[in-house]
N, C-alpha and C positions, 0 to 999 in steps of 0.2 A: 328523354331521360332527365334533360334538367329541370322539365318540368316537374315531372315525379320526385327527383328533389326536393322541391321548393315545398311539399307536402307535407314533409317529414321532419317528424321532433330530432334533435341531432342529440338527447342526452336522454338517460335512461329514465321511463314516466314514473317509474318506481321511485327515483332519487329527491321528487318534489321539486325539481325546476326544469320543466319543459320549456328546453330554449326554443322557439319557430323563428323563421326568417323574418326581419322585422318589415313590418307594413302588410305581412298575410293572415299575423293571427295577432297579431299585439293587439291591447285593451284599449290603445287611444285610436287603432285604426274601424274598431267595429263598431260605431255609430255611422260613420261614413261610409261606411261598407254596404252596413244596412239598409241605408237611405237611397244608396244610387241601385241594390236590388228593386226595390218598391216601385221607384220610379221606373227602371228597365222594364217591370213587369204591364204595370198601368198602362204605360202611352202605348206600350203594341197592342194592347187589349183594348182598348179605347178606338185604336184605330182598326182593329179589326171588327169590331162592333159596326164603327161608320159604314165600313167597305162593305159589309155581307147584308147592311140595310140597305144599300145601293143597288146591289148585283138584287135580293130581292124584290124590288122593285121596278126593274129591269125588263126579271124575267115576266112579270105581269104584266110588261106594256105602261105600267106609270108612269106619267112627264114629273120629274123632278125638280123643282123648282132650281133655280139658276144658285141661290145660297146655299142649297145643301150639298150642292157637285164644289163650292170655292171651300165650303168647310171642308169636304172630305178632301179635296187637293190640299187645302191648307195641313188637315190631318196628317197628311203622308209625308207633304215634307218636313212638317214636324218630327214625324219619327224618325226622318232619316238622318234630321242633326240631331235629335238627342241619340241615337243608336251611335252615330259619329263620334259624337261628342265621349260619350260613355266609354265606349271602342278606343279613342285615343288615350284617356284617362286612365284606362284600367293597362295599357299596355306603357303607360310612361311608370307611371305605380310598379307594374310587375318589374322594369328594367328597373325603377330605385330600390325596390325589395332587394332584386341580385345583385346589385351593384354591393350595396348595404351587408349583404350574406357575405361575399366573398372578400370587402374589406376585412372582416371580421374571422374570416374562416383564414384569409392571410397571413394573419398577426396570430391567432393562436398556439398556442406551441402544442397544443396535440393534433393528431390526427384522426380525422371525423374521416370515416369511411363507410360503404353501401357495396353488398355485392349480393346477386342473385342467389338464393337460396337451393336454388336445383345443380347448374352449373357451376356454385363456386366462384364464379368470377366478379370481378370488380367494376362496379356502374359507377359511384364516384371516388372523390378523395378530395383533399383540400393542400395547402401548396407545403404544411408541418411537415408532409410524408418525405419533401426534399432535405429538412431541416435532420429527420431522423435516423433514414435510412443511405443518406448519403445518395440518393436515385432521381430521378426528374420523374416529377408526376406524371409526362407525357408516355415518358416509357410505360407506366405502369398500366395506363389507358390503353395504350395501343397493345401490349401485353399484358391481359386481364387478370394472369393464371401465374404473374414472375413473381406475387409477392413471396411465393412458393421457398423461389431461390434464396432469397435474403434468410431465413430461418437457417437457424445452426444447423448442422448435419446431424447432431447427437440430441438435437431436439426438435427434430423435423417432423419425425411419423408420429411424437405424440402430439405434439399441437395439430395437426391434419386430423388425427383420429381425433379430438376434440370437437376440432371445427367440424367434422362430417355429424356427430352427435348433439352439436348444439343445432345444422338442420332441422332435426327435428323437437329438440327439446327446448330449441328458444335459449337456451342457457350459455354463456359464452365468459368465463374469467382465468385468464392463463398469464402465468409470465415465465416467461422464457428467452433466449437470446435472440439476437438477430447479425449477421456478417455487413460489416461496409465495405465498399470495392478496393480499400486499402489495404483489407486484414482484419482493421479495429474489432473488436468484439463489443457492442451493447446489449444492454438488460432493457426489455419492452415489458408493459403489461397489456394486455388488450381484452375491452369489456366490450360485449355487445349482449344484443338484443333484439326479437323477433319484431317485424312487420307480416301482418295477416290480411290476406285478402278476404272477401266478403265471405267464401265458404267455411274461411278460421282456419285456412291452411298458410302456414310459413313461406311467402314466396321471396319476403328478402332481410337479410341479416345487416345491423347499422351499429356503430358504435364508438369506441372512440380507442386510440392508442397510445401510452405515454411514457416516454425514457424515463426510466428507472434509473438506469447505471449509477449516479452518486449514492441513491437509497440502497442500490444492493451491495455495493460496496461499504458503506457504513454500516450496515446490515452485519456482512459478512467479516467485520471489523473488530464489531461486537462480537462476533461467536468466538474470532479467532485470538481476541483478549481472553474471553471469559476458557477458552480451552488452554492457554498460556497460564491461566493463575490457577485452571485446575492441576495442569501439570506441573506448576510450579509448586501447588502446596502436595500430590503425590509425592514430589521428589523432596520434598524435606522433609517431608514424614518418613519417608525410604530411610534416608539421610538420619535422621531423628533415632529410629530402630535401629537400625546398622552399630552406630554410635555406643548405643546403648549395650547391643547383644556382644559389641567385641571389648568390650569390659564389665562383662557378668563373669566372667573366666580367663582368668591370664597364661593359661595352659597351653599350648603351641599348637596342640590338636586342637583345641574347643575354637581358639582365638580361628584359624584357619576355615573351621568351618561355618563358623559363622560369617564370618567375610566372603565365602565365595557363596554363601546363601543371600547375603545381603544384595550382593551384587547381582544376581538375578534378575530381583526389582527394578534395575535401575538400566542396567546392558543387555538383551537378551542373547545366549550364546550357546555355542556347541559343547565346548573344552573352552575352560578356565583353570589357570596355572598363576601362581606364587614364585617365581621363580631368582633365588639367592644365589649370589657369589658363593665358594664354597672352598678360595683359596686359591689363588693363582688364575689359571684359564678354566677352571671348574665350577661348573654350578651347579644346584641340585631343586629340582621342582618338591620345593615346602610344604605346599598345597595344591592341592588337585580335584576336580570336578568334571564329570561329563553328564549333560543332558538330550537322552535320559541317561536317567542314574543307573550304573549295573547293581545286578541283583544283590539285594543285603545277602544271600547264602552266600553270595560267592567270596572264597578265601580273601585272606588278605595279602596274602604275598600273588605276586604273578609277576611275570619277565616284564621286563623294563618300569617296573614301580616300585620306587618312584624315578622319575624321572633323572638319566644324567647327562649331562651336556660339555661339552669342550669349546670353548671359544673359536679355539683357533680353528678348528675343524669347522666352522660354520660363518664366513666374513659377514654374512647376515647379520649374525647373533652379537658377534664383536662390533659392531660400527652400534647398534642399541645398548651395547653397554659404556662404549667410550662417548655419546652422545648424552647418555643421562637422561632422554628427552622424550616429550609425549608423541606417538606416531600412529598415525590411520593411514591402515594398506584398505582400500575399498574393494581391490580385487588383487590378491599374490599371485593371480599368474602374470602381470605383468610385471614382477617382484623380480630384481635378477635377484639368485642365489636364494630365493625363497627353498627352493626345494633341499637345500642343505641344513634347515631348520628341521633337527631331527624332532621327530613326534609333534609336528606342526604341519607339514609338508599337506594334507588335504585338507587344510582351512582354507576356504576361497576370500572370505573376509576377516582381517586383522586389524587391532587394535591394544595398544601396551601405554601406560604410564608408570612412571620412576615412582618407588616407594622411598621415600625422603623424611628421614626423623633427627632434630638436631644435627641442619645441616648436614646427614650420613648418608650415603649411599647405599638404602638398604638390598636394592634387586630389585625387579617391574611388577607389573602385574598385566600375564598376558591373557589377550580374550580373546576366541575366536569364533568365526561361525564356516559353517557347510557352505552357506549360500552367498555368490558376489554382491557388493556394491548393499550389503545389508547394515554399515554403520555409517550415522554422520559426525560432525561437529558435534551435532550435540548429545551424542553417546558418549562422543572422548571425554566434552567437558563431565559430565555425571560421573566418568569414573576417576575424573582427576579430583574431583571431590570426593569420592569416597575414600581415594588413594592416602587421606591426610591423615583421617581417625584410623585407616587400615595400617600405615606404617608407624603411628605412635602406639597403636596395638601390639604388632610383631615387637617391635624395641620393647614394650613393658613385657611382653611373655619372655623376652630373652634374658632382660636383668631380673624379671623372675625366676628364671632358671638357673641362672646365677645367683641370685640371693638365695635360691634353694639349698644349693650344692652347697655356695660358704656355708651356711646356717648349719649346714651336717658336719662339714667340717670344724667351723667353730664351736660347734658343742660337743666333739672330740675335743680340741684346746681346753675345754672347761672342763672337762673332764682330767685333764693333766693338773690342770690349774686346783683344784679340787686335791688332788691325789698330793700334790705341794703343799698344798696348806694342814695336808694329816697327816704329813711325814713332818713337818715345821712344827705342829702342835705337839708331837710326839717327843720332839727333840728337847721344848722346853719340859717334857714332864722327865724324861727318862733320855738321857746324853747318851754318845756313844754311841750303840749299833745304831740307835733311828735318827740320829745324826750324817752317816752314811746310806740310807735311806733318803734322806732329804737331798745329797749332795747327788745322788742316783738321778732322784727323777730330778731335780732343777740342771745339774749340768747334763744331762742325757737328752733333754725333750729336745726334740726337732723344731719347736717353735722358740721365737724371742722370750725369755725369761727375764725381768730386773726385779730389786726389790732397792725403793727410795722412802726417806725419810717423808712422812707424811706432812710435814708445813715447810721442810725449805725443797724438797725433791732431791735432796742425797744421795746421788748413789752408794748403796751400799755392798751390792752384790750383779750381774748381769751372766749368762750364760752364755756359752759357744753361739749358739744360732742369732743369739742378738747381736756380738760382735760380727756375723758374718751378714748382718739387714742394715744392720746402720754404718757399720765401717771403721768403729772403734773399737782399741782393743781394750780388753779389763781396766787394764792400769791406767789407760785416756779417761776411764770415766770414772772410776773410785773415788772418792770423797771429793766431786765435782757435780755443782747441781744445770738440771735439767735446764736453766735460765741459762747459767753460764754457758753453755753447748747450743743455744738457743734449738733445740729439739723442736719444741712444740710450735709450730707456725701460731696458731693463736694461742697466746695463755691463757684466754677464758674458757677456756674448752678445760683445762687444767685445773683452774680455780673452780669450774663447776662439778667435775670428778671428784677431787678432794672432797668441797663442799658435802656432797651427795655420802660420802665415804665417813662425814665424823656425824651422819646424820644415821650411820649405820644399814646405809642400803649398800648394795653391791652394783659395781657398774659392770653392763651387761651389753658389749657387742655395739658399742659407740662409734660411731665414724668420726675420724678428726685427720688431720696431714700433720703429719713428722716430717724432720729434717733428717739429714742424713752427714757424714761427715762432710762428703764432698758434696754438700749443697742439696742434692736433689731431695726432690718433696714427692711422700710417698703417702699413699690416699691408706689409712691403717683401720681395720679394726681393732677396736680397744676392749678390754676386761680385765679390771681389778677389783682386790679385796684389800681390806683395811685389816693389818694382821699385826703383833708385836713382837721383834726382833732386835736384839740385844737391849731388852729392856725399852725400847722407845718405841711408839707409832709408826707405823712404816706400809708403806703399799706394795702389793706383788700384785704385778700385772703382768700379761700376756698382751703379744699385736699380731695382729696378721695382714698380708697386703692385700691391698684388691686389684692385680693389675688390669682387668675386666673393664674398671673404671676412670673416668677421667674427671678433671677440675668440673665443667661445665654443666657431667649428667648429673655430678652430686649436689651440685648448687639448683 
């Protein structure tokens, strides 16, 4: 077998570098090679020449001179030291060849291998295979058929089924794993290639082996970046749109349903729920989602929609609100008190983050699915990102709901305000009855009424509903200005009304903070006109509170 070895190219004749064992085929051993065949061939031939002219001569009965029997003795032993000769030579040559192969086959770090092409089994190997497979080469000699065992289990039958097909087709490049007797898991490739005996049939396969593992892991490094910054620019385009779609519309329906579409992208889930405080231990599901979606015919009212909830009824549901905080249940049934989560109770996988705008505690956002153990890490973090435009969303569709409702209401005010200033027009034309007309609607209206001097701020007149906003009564603030009472927290907010007012525009629904007697500062709408009363310039304006709002959202 070793000798069959020593035959054979160890690297593929295809690749243009056929390595052979040095001293059997190398270009400095074939002149010499050459020379001692010539020779081998001549002196038996020479000497078989002498001996059959001998024996001829023989059989005739010829006496042969006494030189021609010392040449052909000389002949013979001639041959038998250069055959000697020769014989030693070529057997010290073939052990430097092996010797020279197997330094070489030692040091390599791959593995050169030969195994029968009928049987499958292994003729040689070189000492890399210990280097690789963690196994002793002897083992592998003495058991032909083990390299079997070392092959993944989940990549066993197809590299076998390969190797039975490169039998016959010569063709042999796989890579696939291989087990070390510690556990380890390595990445091999293994290239081979036919040897054909004389009839051109495949009787043994040769090739070589070589550890991968750092390539497939930098490999697999690469994909696992390149699917990282795919997902990563998915999810900010998610992100991007989301953003986008929850302020095209500040309406509490639109804003809602675009948030639980957006989130889609990003979570995937069964039931999706908005879920707000609603006053005390009360909350109420905002918004709502299930996938799939029930039928668009189907009504809009049905029992338990939308959704309501009691805290205290549900310790669950209380410990997520007095927490504030992000939370992945991976599977609720090892949830205690999961099943007291009313209309959540067959979610198997949970996931909630705090909806948070200007520091407030808007209410969560819950997500769930059918299936356990279907969210990780990094579904929470996705939806605590979405959580940030989804709760400055919800806060702007509410102070737009708010600003709705004032707006209606404040254009009632102006509408009073309106109805003041043509019962006051009326008065300077024609005294008397539209003089009680004017004193009708200014002391009657439900909202603050003043009328002040237009350059010093004069009180000159205030109604019931103003005295009961600010805390003064008539007589506190009669011919006492607006500075002196310090009212207006900022006066430029004052100087700029005025201003506005001698340029003959009306001011219309201004936000500014008033003072009040006892101190406190109240966030006011403002509306005045520039009108004239007893002969001089004077403003009548209306205020309405916002108590809706605070220092911080107005700033």
């Amino acid at each position: 077998m070793a000798g069959q070895s020593l035959r054979l190219p160890l690297s593929d004749p295809g690749s243009g570098s056929d390595m052979v064992r040095p001293g059997i085929g190398g270009k400095e051993a074939r002149p010499r090679n050459k020379a001692g065949v010539v020779f081998s061939i001549l002196i038996p031939l020479l000497a078989a020449i002498l001996l059959f002219v001998v024996i001829q001569a023989k059989l005739r009965g010829v006496q042969l001179p006494d030189f021609v029997i010392f040449v052909e003795a000389l002949g013979f032993v001639v041959v038998i030291l250069a055959g000697t000769w020769f014989l030693i030579r070529g057997v010290r040559e073939h052990r430097e060849s092996e010797e020279r192969y197997r330094q070489m086959a030692s040091h390599i770090q791959e593995i050169f291998w030969m195994l029968d092409a009928e049987s499958k089994r292994v003729l040689e190997v070189n000492e890399a295979y210990e280097t690789i497979t963690g196994r002793t080469r002897r083992s592998l000699l003495d058991n032909p058929t083990s390299y079997e065992e070392i092959i993944h289990p989940e990549d066993r039958a197809h590299v076998l089924a390969r190797l039975d097909e490169a039998t016959r087709t010569g063709k042999y490049d796989e890579r696939f794993r291989i087990t070390l007797p510690n556990g380890d898991v390595r990445w091999v490739r293994v290239h081979g290639f036919p040897m054909r005996n004389a009839a051109g049939k495949i009787w043994r396969l040769v090739g070589t082996a070589q550890d991968i593992t750092e390539r497939k892991q930098a490999e697999d490094q690469v994909v696992k970046n390149l699917e990282i910054a795919e997902s990563a620019r998915a999810e900010a385009d998610a992100l991007r749109k989301a953003t986008l779609s929850l302020t095209q519309d500040l309406h509490m329906d639109s804003v809602m349903e675009a948030l639980l579409r957006s989130l889609e992208e990003l979570v995937p889930y069964t039931l999706a729920r908005v879920i707000v405080p609603e006053g005390g231990p009360h909350l109420l599901a905002l918004g709502e989602r299930e996938i799939p979606e029930r039928p668009k015919a189907s009504p809009k009212y049905r029992p338990g929609h939308p959704l309501t909830l009691i805290a205290d009824e549900c310790p669950f549901l209380k410990r997520v609100l007095e927490e504030q905080k992000s939370l992945l249940l991976p599977d609720t049934s090892k949830e205690k008190d999961w099943q007291t989560f009313n209309g959540h109770a067959h979610l198997r996988s949970w996931l909630s983050v705090p909806l948070k705008a200007s520091d407030e505690y808007l209410g969560f956002l819950s997500i769930g699915h059918t299936d356990p153990n279907r969210y990780t890490p990094d579904h929470l973090r996705r939806a605590e990102l979405l959580s940030i435009p989804a709760a400055a969303a919800i806060q702007n569709a509410r102070l737009y709901s708010t600003a709705d409702m004032y707006g209606s209401e404040l254009q009632k005010r102006l509408v009073d305000l309106q109805e003041a200033e043509t019962a006051l027009a009326e008065v300077q034309e024609t005294p008397g009855a539209s003089r009680d007309k004017f004193e009708k609607v200014f002391r009657c209206s439900p909202i603050p009424f003043s009328i002040t001097t237009l350059r010093e701020g004069r009180f000159i007149d205030v109604n019931s509903a103003f005295e009961r906003r600010y805390g003064y009564s008539r007589a506190e603030v009669l011919c006492r200005t607006v500075h002196e009472l310090h009212m207006w927290c900022d006066p430029a907010d004052r100087m700029f009304m005025t201003e506005q007012l001698r340029q003959g525009v009306a001011v219309r629904n201004k936000i500014t903070w008033l003072r009040t007697k006892s101190g406190e500062i109240k966030l006011t709408v403002y509306s005045a006109d520039r009108i004239h009363f007893d002969g001089q310039p004077c403003v009548l304006a209306v205020s309405e509170d916002l108590p809706e709002f605070d220092k911080r959202r107005a700033n």
